[in-house]
C-alpha positions as MATLAB code, in Angstrom:
seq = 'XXXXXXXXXXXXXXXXXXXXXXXXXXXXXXXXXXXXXXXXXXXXXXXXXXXXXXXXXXXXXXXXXX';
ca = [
       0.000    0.000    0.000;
       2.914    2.373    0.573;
       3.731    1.975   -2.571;
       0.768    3.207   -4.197;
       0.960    6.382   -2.071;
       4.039    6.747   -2.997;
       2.490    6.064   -6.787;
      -0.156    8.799   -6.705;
       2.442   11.281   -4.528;
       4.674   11.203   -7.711;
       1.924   11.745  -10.481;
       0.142   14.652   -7.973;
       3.420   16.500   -7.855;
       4.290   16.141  -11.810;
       0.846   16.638  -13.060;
       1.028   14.041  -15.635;
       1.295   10.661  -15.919;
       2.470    7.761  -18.663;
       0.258    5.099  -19.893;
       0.977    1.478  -19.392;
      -1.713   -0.715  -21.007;
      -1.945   -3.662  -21.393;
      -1.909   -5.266  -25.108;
      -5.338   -4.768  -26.619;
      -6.985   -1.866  -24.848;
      -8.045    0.873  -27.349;
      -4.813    3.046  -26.495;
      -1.967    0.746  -26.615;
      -0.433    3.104  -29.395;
      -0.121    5.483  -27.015;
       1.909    3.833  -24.374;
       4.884    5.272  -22.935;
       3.438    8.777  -23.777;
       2.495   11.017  -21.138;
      -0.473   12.810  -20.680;
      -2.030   15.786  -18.261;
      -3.698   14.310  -15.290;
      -7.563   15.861  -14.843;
      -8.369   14.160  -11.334;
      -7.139   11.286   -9.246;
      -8.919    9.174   -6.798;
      -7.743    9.035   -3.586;
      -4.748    5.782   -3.362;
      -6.617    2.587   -2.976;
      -6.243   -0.749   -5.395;
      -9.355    0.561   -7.305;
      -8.418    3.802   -8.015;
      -9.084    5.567  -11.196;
      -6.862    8.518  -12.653;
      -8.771   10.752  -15.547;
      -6.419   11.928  -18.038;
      -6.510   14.623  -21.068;
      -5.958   12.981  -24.216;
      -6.732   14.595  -27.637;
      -8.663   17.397  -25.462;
     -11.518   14.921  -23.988;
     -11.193   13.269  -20.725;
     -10.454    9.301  -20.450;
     -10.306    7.481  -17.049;
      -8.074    4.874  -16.947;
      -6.896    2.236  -14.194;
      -4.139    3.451  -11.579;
      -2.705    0.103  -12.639;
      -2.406    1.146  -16.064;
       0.125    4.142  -15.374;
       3.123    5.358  -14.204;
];
């Protein structure tokens, strides 16, 4: 769990964050890019991160960056 803190303490401070997806979700082809964070859920296993891509809003997985 102190990890994940540790997780969402890093993206907070930077403001952005890098995808990480796994192979066939919709954005693969944009992994390793990073992309404004919007709003984070508070750290839990759960947690979803909304980012800005293209302008619009996607939510994605905590998992599924870094």
């Amino acid at each position: 769990m102190h990890r994940l803190y540790q997780k969402v303490d890093h993206i907070r401070a930077s403001g952005y964050a890098t995808l990480d997806l796994p192979s066939g979700h919709p954005f693969t082809h944009l992994n390793g890019q990073k992309f404004k964070v919007i709003r984070i859920d508070p750290p839990d296993i759960k947690s979803k991160i909304w980012l800005s891509i293209e302008g619009k809003e996607v939510e994605f997985k905590l998992s599924e960056v870094y």
